[in-house]
N, CA, C and O atoms as a DFTB+ gen file, in Angstrom:
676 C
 N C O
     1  1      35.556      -1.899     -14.273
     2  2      34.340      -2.129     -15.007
     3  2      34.690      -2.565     -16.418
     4  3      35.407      -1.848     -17.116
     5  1      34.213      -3.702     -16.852
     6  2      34.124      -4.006     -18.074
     7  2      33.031      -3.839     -19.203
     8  3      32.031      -4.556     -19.189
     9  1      33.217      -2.962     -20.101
    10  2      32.073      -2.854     -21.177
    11  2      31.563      -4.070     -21.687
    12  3      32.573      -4.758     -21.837
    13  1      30.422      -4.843     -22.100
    14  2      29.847      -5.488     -22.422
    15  2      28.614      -5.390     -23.899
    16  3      28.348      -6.169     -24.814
    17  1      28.273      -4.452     -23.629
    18  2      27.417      -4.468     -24.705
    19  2      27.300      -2.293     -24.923
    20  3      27.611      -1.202     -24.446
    21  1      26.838      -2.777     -25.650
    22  2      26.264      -0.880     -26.427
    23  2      25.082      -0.724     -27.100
    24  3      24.952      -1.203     -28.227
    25  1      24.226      -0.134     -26.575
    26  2      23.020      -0.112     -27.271
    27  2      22.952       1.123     -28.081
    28  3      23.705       2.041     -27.756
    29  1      22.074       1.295     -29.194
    30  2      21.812       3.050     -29.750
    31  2      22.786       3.629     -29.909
    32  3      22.793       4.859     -29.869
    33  1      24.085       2.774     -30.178
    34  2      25.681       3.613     -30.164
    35  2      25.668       4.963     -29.073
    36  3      26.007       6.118     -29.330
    37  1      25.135       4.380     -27.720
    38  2      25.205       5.738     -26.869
    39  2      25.028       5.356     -25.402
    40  3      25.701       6.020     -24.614
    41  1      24.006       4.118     -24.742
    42  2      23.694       3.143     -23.746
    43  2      24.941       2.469     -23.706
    44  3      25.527       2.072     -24.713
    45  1      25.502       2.293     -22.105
    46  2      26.366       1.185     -22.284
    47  2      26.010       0.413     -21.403
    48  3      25.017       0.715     -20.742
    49  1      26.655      -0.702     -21.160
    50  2      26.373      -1.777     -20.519
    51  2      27.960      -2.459     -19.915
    52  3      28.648      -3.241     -20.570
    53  1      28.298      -1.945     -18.542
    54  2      28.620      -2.640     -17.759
    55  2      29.034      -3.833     -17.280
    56  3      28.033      -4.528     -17.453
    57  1      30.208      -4.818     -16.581
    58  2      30.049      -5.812     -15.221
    59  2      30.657      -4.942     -14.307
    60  3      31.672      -4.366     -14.699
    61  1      30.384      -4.795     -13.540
    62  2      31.456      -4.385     -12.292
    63  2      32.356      -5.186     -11.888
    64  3      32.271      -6.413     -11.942
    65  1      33.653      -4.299     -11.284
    66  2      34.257      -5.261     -11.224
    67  2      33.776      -6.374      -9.937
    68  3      32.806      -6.041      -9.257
    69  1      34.435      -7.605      -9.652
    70  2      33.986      -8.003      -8.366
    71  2      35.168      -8.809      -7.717
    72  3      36.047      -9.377      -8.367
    73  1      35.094      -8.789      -6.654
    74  2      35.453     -10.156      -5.775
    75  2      34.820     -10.663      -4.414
    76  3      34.020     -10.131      -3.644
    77  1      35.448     -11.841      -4.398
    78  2      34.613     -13.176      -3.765
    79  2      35.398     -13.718      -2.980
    80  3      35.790     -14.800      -3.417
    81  1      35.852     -13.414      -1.897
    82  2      35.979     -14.699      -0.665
    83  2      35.183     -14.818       0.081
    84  3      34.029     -14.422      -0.080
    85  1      35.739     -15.561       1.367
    86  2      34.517     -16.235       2.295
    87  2      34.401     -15.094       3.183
    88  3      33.793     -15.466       4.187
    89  1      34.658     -14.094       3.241
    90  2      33.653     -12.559       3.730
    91  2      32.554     -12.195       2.864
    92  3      32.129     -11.191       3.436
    93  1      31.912     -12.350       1.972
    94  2      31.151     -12.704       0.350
    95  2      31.953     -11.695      -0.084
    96  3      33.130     -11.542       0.244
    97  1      30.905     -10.549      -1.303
    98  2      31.322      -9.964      -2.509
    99  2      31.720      -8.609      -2.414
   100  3      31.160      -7.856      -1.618
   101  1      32.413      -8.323      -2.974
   102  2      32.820      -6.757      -3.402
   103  2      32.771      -6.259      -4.399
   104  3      33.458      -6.705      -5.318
   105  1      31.690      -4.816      -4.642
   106  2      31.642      -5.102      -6.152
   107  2      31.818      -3.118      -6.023
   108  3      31.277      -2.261      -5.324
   109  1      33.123      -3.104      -7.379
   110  2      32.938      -1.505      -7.692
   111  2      31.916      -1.166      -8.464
   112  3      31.909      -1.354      -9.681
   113  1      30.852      -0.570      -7.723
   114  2      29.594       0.219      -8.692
   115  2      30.120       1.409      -9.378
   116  3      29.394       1.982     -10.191
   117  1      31.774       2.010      -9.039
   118  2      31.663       3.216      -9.969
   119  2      33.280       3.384      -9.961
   120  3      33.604       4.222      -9.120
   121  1      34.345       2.850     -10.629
   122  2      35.458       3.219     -10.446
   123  2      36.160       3.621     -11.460
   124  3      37.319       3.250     -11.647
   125  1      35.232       4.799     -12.575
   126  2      35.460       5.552     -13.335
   127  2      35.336       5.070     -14.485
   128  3      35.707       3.975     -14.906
   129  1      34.687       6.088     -15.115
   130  2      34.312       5.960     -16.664
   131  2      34.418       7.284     -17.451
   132  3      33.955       8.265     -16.869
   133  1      34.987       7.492     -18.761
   134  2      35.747       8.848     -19.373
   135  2      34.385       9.131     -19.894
   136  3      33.563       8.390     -20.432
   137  1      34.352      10.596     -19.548
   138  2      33.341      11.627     -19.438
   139  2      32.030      11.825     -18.540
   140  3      31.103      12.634     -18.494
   141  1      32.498      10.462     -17.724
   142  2      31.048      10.673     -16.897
   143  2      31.618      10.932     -15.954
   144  3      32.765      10.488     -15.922
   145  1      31.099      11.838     -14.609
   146  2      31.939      11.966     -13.193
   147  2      30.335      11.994     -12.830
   148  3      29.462      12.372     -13.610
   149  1      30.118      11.512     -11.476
   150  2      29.073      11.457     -10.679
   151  2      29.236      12.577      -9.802
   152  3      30.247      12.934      -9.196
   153  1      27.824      13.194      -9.829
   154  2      27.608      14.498      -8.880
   155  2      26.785      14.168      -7.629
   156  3      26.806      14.911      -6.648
   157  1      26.165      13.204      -7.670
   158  2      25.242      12.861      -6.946
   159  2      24.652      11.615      -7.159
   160  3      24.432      11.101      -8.256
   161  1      24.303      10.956      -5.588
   162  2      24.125       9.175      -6.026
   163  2      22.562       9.225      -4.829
   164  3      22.442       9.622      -3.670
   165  1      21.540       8.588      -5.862
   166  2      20.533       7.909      -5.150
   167  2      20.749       6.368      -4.600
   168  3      21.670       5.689      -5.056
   169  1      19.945       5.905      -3.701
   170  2      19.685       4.836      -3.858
   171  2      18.244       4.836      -3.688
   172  3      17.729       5.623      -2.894
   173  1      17.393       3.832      -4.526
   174  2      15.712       3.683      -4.207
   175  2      15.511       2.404      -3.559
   176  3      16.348       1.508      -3.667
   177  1      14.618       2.296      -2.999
   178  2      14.531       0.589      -1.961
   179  2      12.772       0.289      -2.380
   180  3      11.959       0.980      -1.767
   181  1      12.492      -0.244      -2.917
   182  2      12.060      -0.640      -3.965
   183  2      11.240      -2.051      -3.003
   184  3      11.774      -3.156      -3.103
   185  1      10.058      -1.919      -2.180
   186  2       9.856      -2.963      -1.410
   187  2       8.865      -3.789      -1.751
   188  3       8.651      -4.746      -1.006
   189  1       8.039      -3.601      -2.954
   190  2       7.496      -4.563      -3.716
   191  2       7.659      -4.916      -5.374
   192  3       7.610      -4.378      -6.480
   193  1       7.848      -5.980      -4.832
   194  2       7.443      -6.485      -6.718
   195  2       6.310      -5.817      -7.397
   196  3       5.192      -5.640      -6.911
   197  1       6.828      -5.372      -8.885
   198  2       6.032      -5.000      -9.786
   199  2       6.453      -3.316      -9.534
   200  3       5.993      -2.646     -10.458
   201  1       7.073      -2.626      -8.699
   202  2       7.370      -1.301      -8.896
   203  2       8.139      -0.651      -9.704
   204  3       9.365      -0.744      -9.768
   205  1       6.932       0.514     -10.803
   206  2       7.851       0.568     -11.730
   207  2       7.949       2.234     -11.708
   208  3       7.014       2.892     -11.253
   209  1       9.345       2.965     -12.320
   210  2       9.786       4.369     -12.616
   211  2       9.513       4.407     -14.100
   212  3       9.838       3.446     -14.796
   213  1       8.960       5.420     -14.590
   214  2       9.599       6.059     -15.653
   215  2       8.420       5.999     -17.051
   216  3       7.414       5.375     -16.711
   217  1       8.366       6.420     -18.250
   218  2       9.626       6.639     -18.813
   219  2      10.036       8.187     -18.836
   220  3       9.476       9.187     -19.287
   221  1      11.252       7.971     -18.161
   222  2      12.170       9.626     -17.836
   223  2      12.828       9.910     -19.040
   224  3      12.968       9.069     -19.928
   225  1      13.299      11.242     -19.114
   226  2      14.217      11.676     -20.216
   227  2      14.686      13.197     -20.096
   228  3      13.767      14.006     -19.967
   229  1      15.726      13.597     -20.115
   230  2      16.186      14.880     -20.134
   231  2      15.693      15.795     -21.357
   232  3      15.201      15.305     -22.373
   233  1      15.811      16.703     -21.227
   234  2      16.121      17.694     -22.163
   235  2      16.939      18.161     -22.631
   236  3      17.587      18.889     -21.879
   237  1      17.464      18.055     -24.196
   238  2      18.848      18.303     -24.814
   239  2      19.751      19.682     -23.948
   240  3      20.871      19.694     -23.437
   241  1      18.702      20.748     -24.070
   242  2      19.450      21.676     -23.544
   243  2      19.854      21.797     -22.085
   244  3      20.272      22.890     -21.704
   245  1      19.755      20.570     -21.048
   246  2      20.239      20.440     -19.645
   247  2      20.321      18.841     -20.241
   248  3      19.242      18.406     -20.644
   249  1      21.384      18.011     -20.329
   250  2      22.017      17.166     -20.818
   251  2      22.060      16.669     -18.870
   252  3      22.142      17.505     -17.970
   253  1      21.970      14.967     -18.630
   254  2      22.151      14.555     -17.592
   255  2      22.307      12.955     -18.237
   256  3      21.676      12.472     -19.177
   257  1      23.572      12.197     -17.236
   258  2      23.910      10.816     -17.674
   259  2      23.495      10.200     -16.220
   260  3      23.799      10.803     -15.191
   261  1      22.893       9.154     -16.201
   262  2      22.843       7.923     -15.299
   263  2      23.409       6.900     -15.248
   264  3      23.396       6.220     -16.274
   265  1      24.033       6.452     -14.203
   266  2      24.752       5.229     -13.749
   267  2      23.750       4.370     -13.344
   268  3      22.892       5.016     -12.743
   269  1      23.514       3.325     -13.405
   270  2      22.260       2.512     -12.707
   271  2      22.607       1.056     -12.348
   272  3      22.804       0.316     -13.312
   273  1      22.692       0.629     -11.355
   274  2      23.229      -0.601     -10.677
   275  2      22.142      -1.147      -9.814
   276  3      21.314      -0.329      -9.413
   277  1      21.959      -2.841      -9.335
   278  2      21.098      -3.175      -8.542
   279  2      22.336      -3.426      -7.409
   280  3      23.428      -3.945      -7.640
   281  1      21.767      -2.830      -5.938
   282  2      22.220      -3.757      -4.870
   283  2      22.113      -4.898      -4.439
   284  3      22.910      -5.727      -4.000
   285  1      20.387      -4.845      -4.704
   286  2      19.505      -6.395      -4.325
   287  2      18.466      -5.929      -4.668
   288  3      17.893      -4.840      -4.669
   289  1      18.137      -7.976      -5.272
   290  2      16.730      -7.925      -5.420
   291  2      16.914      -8.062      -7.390
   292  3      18.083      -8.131      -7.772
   293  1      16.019      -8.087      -8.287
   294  2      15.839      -7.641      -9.376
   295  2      14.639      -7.275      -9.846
   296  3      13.514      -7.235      -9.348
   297  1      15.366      -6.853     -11.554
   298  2      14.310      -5.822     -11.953
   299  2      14.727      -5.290     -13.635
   300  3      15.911      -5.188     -13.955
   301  1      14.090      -5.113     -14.193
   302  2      14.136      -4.855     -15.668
   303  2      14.443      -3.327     -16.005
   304  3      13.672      -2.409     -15.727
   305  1      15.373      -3.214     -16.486
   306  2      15.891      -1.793     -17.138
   307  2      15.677      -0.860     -18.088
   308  3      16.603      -0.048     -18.092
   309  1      14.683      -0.588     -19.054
   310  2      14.478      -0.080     -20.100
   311  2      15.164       1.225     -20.526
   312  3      15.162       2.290     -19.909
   313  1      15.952       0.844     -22.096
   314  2      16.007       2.084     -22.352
   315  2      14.975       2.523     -23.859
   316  3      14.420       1.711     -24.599
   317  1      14.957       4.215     -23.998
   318  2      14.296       4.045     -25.301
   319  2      15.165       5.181     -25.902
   320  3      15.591       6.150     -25.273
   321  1      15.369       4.907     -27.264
   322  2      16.147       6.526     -27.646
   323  2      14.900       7.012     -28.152
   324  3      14.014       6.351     -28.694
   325  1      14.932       8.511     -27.865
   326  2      14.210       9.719     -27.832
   327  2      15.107      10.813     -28.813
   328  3      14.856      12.018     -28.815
   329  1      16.050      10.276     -29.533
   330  2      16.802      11.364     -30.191
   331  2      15.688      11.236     -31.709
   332  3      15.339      10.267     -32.382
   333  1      15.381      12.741     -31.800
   334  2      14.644      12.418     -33.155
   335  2      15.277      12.109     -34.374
   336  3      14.748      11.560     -35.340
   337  1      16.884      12.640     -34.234
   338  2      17.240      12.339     -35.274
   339  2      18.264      10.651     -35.647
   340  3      19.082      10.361     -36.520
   341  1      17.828      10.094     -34.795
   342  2      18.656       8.972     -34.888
   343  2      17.584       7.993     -35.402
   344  3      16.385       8.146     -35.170
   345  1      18.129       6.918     -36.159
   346  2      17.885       5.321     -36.468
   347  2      17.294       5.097     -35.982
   348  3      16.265       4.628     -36.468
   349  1      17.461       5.260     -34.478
   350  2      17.187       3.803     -34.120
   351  2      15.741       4.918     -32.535
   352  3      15.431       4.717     -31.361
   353  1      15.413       5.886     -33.533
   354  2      14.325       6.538     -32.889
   355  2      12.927       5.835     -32.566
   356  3      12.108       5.384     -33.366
   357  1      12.878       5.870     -31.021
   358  2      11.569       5.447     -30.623
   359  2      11.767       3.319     -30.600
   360  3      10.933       2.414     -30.598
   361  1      13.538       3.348     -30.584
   362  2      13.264       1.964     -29.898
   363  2      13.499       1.445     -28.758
   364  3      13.927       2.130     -27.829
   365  1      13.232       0.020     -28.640
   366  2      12.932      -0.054     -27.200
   367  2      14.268      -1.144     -26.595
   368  3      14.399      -2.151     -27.292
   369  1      15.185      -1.041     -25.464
   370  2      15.670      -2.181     -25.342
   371  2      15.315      -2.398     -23.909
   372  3      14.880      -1.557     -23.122
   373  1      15.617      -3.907     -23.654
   374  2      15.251      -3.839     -22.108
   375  2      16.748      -5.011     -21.725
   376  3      17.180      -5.906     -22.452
   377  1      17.288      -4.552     -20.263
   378  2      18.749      -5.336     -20.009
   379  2      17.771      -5.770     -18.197
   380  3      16.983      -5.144     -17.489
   381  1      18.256      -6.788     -18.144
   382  2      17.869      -7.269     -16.705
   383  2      19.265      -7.326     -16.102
   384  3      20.303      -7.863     -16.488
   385  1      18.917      -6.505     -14.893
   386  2      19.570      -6.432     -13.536
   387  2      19.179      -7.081     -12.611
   388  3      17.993      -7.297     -12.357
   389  1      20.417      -7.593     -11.802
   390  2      20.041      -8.518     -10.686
   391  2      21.157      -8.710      -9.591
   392  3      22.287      -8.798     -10.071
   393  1      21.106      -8.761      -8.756
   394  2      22.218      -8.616      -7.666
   395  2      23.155      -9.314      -7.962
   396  3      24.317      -8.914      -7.901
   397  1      22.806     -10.515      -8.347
   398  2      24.229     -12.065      -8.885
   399  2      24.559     -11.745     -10.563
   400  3      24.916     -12.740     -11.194
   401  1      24.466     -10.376     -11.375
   402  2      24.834     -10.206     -12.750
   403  2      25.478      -9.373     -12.382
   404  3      26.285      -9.204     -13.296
   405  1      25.728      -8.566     -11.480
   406  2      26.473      -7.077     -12.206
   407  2      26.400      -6.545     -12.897
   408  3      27.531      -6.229     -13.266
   409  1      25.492      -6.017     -13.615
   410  2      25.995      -5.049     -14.712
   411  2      25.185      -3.713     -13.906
   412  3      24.497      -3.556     -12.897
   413  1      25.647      -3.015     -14.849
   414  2      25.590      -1.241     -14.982
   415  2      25.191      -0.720     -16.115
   416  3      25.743      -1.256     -17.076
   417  1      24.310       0.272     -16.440
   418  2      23.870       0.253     -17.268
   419  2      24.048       1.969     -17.165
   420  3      23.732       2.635     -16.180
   421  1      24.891       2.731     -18.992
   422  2      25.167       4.123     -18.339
   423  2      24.288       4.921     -18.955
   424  3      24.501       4.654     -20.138
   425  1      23.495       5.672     -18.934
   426  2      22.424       6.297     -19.966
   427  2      22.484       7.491     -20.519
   428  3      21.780       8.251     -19.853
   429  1      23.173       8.248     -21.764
   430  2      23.005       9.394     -21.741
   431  2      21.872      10.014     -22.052
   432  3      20.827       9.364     -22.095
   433  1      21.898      11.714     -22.387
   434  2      21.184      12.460     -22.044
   435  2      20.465      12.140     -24.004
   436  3      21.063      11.775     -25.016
   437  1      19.106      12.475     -23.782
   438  2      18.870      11.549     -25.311
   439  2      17.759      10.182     -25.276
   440  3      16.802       9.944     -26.013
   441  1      18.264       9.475     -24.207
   442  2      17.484       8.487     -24.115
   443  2      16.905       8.020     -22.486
   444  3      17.435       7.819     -21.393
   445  1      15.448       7.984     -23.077
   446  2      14.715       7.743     -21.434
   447  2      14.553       6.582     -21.379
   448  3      14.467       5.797     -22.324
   449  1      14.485       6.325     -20.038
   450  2      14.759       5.293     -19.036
   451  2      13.392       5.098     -18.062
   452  3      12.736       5.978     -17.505
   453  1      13.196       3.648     -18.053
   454  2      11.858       3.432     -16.924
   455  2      12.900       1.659     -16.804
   456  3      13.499       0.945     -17.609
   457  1      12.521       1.621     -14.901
   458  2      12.911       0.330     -14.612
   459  2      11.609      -0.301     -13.887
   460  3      10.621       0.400     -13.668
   461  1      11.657      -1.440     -13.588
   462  2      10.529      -2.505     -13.049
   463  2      10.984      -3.449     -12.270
   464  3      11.241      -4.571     -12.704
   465  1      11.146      -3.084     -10.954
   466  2      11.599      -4.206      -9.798
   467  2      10.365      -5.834      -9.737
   468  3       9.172      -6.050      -9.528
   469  1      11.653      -6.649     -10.079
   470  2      10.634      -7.883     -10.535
   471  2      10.638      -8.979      -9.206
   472  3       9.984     -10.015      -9.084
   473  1      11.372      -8.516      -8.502
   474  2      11.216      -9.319      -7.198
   475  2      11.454      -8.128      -6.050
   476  3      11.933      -7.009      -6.233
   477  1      10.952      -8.746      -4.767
   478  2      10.453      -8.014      -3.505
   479  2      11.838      -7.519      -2.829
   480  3      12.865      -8.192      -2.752
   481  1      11.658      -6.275      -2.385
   482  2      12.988      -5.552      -1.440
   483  2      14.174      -5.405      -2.772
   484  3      15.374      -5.485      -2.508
   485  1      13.781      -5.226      -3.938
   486  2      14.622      -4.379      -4.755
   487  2      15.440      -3.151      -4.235
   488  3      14.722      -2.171      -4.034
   489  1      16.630      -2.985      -3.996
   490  2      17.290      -1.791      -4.130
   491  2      18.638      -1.308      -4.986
   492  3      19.772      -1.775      -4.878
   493  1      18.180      -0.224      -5.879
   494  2      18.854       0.635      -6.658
   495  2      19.689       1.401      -6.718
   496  3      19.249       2.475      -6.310
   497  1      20.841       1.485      -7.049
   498  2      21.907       2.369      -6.919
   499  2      21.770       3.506      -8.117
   500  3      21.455       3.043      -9.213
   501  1      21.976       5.001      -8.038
   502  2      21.606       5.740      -9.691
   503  2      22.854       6.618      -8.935
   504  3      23.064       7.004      -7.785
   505  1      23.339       6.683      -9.835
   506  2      24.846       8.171      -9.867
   507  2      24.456       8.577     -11.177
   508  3      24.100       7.890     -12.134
   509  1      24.616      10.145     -11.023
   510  2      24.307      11.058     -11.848
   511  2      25.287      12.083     -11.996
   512  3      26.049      12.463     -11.108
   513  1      25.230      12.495     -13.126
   514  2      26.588      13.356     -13.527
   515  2      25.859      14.881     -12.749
   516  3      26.623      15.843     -12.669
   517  1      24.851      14.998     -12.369
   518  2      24.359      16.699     -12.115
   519  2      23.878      16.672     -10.715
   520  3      23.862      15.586     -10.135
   521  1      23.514      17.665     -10.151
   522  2      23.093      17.638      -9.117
   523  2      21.407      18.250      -8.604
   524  3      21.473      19.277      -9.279
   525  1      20.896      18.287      -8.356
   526  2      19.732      18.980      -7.862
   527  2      18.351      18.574      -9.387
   528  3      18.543      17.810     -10.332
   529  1      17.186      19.329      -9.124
   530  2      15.925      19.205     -10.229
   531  2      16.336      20.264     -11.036
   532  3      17.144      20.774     -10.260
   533  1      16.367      21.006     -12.095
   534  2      16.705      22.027     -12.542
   535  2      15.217      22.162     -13.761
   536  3      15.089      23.185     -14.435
   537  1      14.273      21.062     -13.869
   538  2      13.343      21.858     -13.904
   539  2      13.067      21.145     -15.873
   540  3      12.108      21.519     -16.548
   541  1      13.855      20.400     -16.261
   542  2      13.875      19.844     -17.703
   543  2      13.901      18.586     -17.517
   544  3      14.358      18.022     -18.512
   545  1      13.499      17.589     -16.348
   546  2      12.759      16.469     -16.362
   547  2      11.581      16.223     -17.349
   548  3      10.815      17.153     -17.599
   549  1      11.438      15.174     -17.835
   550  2      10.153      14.799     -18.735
   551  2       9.710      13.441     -18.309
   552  3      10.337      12.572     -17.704
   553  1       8.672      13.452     -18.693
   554  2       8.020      11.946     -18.818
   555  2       7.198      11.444     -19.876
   556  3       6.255      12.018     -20.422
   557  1       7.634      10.375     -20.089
   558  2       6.512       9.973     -21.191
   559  2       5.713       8.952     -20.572
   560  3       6.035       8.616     -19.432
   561  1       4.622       8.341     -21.180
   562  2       3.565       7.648     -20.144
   563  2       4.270       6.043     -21.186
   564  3       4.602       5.888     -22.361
   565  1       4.221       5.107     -19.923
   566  2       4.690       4.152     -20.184
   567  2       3.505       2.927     -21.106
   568  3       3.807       1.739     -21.221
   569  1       2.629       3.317     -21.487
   570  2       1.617       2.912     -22.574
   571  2       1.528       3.186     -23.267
   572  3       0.562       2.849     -23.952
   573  1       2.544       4.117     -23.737
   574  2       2.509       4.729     -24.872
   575  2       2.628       4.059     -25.900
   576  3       3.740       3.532     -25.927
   577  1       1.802       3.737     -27.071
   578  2       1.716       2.296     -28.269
   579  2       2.815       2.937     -28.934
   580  3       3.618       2.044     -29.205
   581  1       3.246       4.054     -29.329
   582  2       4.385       4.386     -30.189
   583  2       5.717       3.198     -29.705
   584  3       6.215       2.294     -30.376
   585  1       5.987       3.599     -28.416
   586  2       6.973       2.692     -27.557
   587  2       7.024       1.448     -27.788
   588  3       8.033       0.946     -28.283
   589  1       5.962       0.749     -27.473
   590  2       5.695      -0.628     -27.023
   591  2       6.466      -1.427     -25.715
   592  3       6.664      -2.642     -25.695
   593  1       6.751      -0.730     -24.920
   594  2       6.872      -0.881     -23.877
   595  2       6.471      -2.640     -23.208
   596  3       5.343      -2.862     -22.768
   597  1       7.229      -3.412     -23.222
   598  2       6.540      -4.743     -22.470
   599  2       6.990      -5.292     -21.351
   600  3       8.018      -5.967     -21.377
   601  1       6.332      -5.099     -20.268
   602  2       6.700      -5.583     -19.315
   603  2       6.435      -7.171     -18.704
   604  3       5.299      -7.486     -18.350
   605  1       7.141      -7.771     -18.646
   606  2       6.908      -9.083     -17.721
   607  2       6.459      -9.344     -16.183
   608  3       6.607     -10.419     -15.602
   609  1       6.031      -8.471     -15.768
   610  2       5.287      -8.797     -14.570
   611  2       3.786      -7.557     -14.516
   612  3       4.244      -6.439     -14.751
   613  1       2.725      -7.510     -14.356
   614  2       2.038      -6.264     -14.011
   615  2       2.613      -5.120     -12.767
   616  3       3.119      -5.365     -11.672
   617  1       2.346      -3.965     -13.348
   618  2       2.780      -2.718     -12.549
   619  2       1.791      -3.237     -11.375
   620  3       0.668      -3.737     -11.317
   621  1       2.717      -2.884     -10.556
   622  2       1.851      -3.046      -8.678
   623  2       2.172      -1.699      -8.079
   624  3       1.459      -1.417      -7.116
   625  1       3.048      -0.825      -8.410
   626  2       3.504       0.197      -7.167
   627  2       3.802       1.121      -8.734
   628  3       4.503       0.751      -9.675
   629  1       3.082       2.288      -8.620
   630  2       3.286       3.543      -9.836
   631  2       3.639       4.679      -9.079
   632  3       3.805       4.446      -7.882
   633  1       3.758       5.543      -9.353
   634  2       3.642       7.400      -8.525
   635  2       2.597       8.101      -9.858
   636  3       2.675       7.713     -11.024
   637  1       1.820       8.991      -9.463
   638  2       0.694       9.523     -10.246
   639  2       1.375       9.724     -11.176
   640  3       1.298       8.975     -12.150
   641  1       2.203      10.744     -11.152
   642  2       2.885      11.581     -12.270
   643  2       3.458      10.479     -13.281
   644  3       3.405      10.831     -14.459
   645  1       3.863       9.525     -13.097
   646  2       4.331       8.561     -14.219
   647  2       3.328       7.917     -14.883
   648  3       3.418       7.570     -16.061
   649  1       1.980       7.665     -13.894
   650  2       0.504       6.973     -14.042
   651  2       0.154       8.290     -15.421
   652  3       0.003       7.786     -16.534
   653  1       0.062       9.490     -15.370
   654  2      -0.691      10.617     -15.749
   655  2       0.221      10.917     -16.787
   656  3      -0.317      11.620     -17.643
   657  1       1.519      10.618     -17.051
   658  2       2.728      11.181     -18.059
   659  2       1.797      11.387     -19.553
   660  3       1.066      10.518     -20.027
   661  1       2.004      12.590     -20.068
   662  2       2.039      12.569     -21.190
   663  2       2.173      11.060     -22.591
   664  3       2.888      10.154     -22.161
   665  1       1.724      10.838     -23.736
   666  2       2.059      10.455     -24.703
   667  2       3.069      11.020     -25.281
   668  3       3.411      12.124     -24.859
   669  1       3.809      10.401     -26.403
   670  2       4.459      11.562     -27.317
   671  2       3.652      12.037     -27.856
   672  3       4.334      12.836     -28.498
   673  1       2.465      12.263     -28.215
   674  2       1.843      12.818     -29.095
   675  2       1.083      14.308     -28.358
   676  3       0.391      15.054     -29.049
């Protein structure tokens, strides 16, 4: 894996590695990164355009990092830092993922995350440094005007609880 970019001095940004012959591609989604070890790996399958997660965020005192990769399909990545005491509090970046980019995107605990599958049969790869719900999940509601949140396609596919999330306020 090659680093590429750094957001919030804390977000990183990924290529995987890859290769290409005429069997197609091989790509390492996870062949180590210092301090993160994966405890547990989702994948989400993501079968319409416009389906969006989030915005998620841990709680300082249960600290959790995300790995986040597309298999197929694409879709927009958002991060926001949520650290109150940082700079660059309450901003917004967004990195597009897509099956033919590679990247990876690593998130620590600090800054929440909402993605937006922008084309049909999206699927998601997430490795996580922890295992199980332990109960310090959050959400913030993705309209939130503090945020400014902008998405390029309209939400088509929500889950209540992200629909209903709290403001920061």
């Amino acid at each position: 894996m090659e680093l590429v970019k750094e957001i919030f001095n804390s977000v990183k940004i990924y290529r995987l590695a890859t290769h290409v012959d005429n069997r197609g591609t091989l790509s390492y989604a996870y062949d180590g990164i210092e301090g993160f070890e994966v405890k547990e790996t989702r994948f989400y399958n993501m079968p319409h355009k416009g389906t969006f997660f989030g915005i998620h965020y841990r709680e300082e005192v249960s600290p959790m990092s995300k790995l986040i990769t597309l298999v197929k399909g694409g879709g927009m990545d958002y991060v926001i830092d949520l650290r109150k005491d940082s700079e660059t509090y309450l901003k917004c970046e967004s990195i597009e993922l897509t099956e033919d980019n590679y990247l990876a995107v690593l998130i620590p605990a600090g800054i929440g995350h909402a993605f937006l599958s922008t084309k049909e049969d999206t699927i998601q790869a997430f490795f996580i440094d922890r295992c199980g719900n332990d109960g310090y999940s959050k959400r913030i509601n993705y309209k939130d005007e503090k945020i400014g949140l902008k998405l390029p396609i309209p939400v088509s596919e929500i889950a209540d609880y992200d629909l209903k999330a709290p403001t920061l306020e």
